[in-house]
C-alpha positions in Angstrom: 18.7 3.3 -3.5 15.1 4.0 -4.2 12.9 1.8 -1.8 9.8 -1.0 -2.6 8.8 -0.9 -6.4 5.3 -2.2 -6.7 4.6 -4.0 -10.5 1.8 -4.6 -12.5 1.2 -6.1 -16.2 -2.0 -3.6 -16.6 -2.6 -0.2 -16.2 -6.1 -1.2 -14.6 -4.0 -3.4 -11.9 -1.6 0.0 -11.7 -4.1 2.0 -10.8 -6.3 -0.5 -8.3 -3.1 -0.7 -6.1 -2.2 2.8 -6.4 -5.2 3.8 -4.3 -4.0 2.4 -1.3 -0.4 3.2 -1.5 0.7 6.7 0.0 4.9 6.3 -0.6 5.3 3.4 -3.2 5.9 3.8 -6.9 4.1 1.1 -9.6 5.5 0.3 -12.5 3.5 -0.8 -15.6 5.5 -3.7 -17.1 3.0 -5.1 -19.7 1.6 -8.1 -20.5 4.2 -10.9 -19.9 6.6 -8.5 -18.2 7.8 -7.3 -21.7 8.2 -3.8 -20.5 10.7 -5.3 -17.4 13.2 -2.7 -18.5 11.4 -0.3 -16.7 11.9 -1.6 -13.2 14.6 0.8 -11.4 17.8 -1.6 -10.6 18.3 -0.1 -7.5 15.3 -0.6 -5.8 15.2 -2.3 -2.4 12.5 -4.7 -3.2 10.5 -5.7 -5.9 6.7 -6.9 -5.5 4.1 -8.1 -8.3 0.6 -7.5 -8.1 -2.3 -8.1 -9.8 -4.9 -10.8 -11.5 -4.2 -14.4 -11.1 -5.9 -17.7 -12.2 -6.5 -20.4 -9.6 -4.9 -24.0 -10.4 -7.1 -26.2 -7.4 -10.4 -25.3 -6.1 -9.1 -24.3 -2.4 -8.7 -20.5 -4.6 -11.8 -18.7 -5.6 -12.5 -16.2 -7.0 -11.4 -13.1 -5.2 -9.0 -14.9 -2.7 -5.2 -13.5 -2.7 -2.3 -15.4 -3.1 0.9 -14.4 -2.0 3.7 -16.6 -3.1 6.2 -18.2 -1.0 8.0 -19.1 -4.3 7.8 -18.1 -7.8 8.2 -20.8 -10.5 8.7 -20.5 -14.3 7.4 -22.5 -16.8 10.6 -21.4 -18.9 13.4 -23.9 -19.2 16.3 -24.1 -17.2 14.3 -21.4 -14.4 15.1 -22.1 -11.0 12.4 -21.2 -8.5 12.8 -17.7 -6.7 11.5 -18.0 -2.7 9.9 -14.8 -1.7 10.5 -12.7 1.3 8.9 -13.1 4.1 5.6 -14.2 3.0 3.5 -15.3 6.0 4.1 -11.9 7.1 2.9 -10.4 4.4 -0.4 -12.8 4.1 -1.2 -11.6 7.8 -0.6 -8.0 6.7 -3.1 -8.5 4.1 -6.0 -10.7 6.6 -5.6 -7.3 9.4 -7.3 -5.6 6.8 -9.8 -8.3 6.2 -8.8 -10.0 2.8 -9.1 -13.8 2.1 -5.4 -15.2 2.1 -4.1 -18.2 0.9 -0.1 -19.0 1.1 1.7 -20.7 -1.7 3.9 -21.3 -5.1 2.7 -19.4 -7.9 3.7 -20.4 -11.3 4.2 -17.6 -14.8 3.2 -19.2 -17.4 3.5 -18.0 -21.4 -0.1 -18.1 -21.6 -3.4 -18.5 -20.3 -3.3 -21.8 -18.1 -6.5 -24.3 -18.5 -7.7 -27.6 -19.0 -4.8 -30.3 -18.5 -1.6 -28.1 -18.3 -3.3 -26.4 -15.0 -4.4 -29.8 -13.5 -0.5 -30.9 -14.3 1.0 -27.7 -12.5 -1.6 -28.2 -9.7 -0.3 -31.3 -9.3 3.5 -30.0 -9.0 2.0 -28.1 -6.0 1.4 -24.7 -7.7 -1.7 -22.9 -6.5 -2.2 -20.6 -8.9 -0.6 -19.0 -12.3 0.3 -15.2 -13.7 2.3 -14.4 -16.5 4.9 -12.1 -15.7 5.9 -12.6 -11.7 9.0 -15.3 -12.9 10.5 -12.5 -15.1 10.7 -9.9 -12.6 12.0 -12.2 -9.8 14.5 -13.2 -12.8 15.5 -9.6 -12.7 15.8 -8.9 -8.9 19.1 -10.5 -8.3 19.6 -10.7 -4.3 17.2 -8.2 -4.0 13.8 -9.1 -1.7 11.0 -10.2 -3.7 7.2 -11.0 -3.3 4.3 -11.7 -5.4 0.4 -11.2 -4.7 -2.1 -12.3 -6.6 -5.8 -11.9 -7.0 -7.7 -15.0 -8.4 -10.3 -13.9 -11.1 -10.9 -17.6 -12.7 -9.9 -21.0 -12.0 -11.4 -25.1 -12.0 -15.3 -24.4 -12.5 -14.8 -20.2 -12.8 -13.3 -20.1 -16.5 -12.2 -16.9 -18.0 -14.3 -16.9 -20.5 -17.7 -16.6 -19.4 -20.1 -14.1 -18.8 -19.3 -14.1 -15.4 -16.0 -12.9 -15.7 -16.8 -9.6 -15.7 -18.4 -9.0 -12.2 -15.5 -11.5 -11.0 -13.0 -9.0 -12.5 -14.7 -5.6 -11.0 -14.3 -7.4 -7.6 -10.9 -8.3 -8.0 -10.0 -4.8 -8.9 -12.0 -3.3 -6.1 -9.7 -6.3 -3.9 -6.5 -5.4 -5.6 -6.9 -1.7 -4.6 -7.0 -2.6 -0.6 -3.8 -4.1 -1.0 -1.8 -1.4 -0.8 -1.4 -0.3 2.9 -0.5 -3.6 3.9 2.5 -4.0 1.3 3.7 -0.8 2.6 3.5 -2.1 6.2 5.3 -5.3 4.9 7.5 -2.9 3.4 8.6 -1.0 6.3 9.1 -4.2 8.6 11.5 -5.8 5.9 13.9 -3.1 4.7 14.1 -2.1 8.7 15.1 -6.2 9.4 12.7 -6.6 11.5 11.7 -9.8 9.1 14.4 -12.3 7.6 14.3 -11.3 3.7 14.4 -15.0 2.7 12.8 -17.9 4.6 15.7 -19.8 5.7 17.4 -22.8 3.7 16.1 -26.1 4.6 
């Protein structure tokens, strides 16, 4: 068994996290995950990283995300809880990032407008398009999500602003990488539950 397998849509995200990993492969799975086949199936984890849109205005541009639970829009989906996520989100703040804790949702498409006030309102903080499929794929196997807001209520994605927001995110994305190996470590060795416990 191979160890963690970090995951990105786009090569740009690929690349940002790669500079701070030393022993972790990334695999590109395109947009929506539709290069999924590529994921090894006997990895001991699988993590998602990269952009993310914010569904409530307590995520800003540049936060991070990580998901305690990945959602899908997709019918008949079940929610997938992530491993040990707190730990991870203090992994993440020792090397001075903004963390927020909470579900993320995939979506088809680009959320905006009413559909992302109606999955705010479900509780979902903030929205990718390919996390759901890969947890869809992991089995029993440990997963986690991390996400990088670029746009969100009052930040649209559309706008001239967009691209400064998305050269920070990258330069953000690309310091994520020694603390997801740290997390890494501490979970495959048990030192961390790989599932939060059921209620």
């Amino acid at each position: 068994m191979v160890g963690p397998v970090v995951c990105a849509a786009l090569g740009l995200e690929a690349r940002a996290v790669r500079r701070g990993l030393t022993r972790t492969p990334v695999v590109v799975v395109g947009y929506r995950a539709r290069r999924a086949d590529r994921l090894p199936g006997d990895c001991a984890a699988l993590v998602t990283v990269g952009f993310g849109g914010a569904l409530d205005e307590r995520l800003r541009p540049g936060d991070v995300l990580v998901a305690d639970e990945i959602r899908g829009t997709a019918p008949g989906f079940e929610p997938v809880p992530c491993s040990a996520p707190r730990l991870l989100a203090e992994e993440l703040i020792r090397d001075g990032l903004g963390v927020q804790v909470g579900p993320l949702v995939t979506a088809g498409r680009v959320v905006r407008g009413a559909e992302r006030a109606v999955l705010a309102a479900q509780g979902a903080r903030a929205a990718d398009m390919e996390s759901a499929v890969v947890a869809a794929r992991a089995g029993s196997r440990p997963v986690a999500a991390v996400r990088v807001i670029v746009d969100g209520p009052g930040h649209p994605l559309l706008h001239p602003g967009m691209i400064g927001r998305g050269l920070a995110a990258r330069r953000i994305l690309a310091r994520t990488g020694p603390a997801l190996e740290r997390w890494a470590v501490l979970l495959v060795s048990g030192a961390q539950p790989p599932c939060p416990p059921e209620p």
